[in-house]
C-alpha positions in Angstrom: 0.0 0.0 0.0 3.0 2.6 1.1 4.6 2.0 -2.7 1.7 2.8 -4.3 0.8 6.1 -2.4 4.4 7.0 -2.7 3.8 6.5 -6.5 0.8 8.6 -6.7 2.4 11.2 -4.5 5.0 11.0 -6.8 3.3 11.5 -10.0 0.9 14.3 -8.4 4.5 16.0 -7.8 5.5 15.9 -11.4 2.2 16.6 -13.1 2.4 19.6 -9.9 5.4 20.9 -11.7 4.6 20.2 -15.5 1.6 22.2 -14.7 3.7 25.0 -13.4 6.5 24.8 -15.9 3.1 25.4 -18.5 2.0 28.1 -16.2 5.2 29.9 -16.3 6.2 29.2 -20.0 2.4 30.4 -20.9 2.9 33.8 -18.7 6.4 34.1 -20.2 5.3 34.3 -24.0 2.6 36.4 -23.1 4.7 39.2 -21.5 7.0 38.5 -24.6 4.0 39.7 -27.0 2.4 41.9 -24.7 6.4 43.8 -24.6 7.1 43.5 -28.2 6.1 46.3 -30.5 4.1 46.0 -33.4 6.6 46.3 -36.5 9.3 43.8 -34.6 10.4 40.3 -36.2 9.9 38.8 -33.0 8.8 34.8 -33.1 8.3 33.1 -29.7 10.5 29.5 -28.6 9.6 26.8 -26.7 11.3 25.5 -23.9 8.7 22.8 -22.8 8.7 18.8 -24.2 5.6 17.8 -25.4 3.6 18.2 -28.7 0.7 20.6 -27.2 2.6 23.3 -26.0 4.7 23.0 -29.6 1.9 23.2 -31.2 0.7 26.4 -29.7 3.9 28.1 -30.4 3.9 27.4 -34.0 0.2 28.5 -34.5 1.2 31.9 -33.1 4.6 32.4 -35.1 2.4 31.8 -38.1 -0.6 34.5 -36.9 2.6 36.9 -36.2 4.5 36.4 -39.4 0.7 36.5 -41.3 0.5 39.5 -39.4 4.5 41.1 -39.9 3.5 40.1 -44.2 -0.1 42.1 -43.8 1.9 45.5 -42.6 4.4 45.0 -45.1 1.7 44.8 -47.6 -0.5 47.9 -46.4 3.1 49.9 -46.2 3.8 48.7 -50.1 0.0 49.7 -51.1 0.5 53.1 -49.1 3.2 53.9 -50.9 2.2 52.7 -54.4 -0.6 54.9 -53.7 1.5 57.7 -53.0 3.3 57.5 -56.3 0.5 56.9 -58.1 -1.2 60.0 -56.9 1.8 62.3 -57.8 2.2 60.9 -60.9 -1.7 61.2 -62.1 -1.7 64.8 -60.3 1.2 65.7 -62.7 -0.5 64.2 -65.7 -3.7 65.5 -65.3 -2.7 69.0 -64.0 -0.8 69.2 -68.1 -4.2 69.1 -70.0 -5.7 70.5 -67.5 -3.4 73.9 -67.9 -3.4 73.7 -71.2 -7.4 74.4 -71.3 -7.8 76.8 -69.0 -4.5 78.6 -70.5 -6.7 78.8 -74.1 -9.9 79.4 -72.4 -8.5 82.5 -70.4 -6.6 83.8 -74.4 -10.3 83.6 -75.9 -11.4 87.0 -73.9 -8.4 88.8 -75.6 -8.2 87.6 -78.8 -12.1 86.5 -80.1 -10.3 86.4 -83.9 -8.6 83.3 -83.1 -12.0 81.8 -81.0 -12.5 78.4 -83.8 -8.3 77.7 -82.6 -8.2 78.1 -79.4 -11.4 76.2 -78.9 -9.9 73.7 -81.3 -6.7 73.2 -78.8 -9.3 73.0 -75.4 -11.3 70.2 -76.8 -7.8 68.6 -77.9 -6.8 68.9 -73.8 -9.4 67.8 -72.8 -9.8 64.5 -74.8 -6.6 63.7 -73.5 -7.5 64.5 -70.1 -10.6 61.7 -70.7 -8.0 59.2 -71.7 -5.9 59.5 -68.9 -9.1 59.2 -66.7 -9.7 56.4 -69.1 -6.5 54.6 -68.4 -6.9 54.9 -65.1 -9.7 54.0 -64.4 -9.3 50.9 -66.4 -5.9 49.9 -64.8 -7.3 50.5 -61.1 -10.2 47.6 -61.7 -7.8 45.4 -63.2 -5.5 45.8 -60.2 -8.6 45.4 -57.8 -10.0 42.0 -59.3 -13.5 44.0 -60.3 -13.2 43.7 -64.0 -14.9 40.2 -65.0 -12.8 39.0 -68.2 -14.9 35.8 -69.7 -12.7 34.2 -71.8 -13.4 32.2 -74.7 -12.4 30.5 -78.2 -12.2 33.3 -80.1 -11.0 34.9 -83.9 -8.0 37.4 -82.8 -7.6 39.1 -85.9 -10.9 40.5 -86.6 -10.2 43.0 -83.0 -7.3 44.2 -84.9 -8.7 45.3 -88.2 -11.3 47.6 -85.7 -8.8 48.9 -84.0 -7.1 49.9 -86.8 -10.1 51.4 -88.6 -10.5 53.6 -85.3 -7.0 55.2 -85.6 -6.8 55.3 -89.8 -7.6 59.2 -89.1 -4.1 59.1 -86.5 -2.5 57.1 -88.7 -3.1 59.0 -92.1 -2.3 62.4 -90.2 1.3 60.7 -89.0 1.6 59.1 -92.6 2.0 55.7 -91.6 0.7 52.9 -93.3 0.6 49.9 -91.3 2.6 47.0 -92.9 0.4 43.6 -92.3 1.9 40.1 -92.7 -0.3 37.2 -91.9 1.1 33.3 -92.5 -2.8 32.7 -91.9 -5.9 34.8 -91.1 -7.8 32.5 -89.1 -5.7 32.4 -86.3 -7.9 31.6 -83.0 -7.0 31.8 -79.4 -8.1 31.7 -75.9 -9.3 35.4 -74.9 -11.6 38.1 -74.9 -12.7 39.8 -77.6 -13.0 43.4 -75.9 -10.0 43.1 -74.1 -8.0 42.1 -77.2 -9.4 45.3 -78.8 -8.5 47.4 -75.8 -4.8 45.1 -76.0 -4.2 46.1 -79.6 -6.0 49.9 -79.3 -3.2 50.6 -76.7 0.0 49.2 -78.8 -1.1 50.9 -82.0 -1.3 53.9 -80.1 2.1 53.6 -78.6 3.5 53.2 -82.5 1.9 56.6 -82.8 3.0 58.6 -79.7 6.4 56.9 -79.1 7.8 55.5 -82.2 10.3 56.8 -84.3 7.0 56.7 -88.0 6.0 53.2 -89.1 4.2 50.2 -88.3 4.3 46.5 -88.8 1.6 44.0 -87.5 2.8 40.3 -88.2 1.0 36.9 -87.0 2.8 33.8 -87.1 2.7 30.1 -85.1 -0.5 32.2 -83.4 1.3 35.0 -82.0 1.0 38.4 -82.9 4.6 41.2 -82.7 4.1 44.5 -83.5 7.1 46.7 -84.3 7.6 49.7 -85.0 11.0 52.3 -85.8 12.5 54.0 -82.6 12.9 57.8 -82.7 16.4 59.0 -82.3 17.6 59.7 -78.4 17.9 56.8 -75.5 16.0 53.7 -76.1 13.4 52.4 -73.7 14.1 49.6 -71.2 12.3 46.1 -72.8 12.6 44.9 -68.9 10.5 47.6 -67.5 8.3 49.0 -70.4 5.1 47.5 -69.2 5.8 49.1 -65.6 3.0 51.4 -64.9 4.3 55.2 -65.4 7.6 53.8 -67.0 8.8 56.9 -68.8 12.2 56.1 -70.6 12.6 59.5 -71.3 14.1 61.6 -68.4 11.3 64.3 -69.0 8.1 62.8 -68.4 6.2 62.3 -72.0 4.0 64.6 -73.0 1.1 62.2 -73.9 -0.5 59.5 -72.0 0.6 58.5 -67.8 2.6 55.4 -68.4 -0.3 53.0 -68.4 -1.2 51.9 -71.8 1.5 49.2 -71.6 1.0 48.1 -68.1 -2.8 47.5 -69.1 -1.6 45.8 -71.9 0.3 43.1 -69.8 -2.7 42.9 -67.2 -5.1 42.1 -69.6 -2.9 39.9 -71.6 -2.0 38.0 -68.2 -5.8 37.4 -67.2 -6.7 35.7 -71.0 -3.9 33.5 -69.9 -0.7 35.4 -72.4 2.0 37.0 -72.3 3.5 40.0 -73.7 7.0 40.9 -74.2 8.9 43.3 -75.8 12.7 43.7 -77.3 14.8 46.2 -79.3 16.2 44.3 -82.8 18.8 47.0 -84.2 16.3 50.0 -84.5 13.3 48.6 -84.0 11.4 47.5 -81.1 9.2 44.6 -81.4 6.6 44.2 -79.3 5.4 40.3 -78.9 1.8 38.8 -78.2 1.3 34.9 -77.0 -1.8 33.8 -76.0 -2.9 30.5 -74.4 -3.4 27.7 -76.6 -6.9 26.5 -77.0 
């Protein structure tokens, strides 16, 4: 009988002191979190045996590093915010100017009214597409833009596209240069969103390129190249950035987004889109997901 009471008393004693070891461990990592401030890269140990309290430690290193990624998240949305606000402000403030500028010369010189309206309505329109672009680029980055994708014709997109700049195009006397290996080239995607792909590349050509255009398909891709104007060359690497300017002067048309959309929407029918300089030329390349 004395062995077995001993045995018990003994084992009370120990699970006694595993319950305090717990106790103080438990009141230990607490005062750890409660002391630690909010940005630190602090992850709490174990000192214990025993699977439980092991357990619990790892479930709270991965709340606190879930946590630590969150506020490094928030602080790299903060500041992409930032930017983006000073670089739209700049953008918009141009056109913006530019009208009011004209507006205020029409009280002093009524002669030259049909002109100076002329140039207001020019601002303005590119005010709209920069309100366009944004816009646009803002729901793709926020996942509210539904893009249905199907089995779809990618050429007929083009030919609409470049029906809607042939008054751009004629002004700039350039005649696009098509070269098809086949004109019934199909592909996973959207037919919108290929307009809006091809809409925005043409439009490049125009505002960035050095006069010319060339629109090739072949092995169902689609490159279009175009002459580089004399001066630096832009980076292939980070032309679809958004607001990549590769001029050291911000451009005076458009805020650095017509290429970024380009990649977003080309990335959510399941492309790609990339770009590089061949001598003088820079050849912009379109590969969409096989049906």
């Amino acid at each position: 009988m004395l062995p077995t009471l001993i045995l018990a008393l003994a084992a009370l004693g120990i699970a006694l002191w595993r319950l305090a070891s717990y106790r103080g461990q438990m009141l230990e990592m607490a005062r750890v979190l409660e002391e630690a401030p909010a940005e630190s890269n602090l992850r709490l140990t174990v000192r214990m045996s025993g699977g439980a309290p092991r357990r619990l430690c790892r479930a709270v290193n991965v709340r606190l590093e879930s946590g630590q990624q969150l506020r490094r998240e928030t602080m790299r949305q903060e500041r992409e915010l930032k930017y983006t606000m000073a670089c739209i402000s700049h953008d918009i403030r141009t056109p913006l100017a530019g009208a009011t500028g004209y507006l205020q010369l029409l009280d002093g010189e009524p002669d030259r009214r049909e002109e100076y309206l002329g140039i207001v309505k020019k601002r303005l329109e590119e005010l709209e597409g920069l309100l366009d672009e944004l816009f646009l680029y803002t729901r793709l980055q926020g996942g509210s833009l539904p893009l249905e994708c199907r089995e779809a014709a990618v050429l007929p997109p083009l030919w609409e596209a470049l029906a809607e700049f042939y008054p751009q195009l004629e002004a700039a006397d350039v005649q696009p240069e098509l070269r098809f290996d086949r004109e019934d080239v199909r592909a996973w995607a959207n037919a919108e969103a290929l307009g809006r792909v091809y809409r925005n590349l043409i439009a490049n050509a125009l505002h960035h390129g050095g006069g010319g255009l060339a629109i090739s398909a072949r092995d169902g891709a689609i490159c279009f190249s175009n002459p580089l104007p004399p001066g630096p060359a832009p980076d292939p690497d980070h032309m679809f950035d958004r607001f990549y300017q590769h001029s050291p002067a911000r451009g005076k048309r458009g805020a650095g987004l017509g290429l970024a959309i380009v990649r977003e929407l080309m990335e959510r029918m399941g492309g790609q889109v990339n770009a590089r300089i061949a001598g003088n030329e820079l050849q912009i390349r379109l590969t969409f997901r096989k049906i």
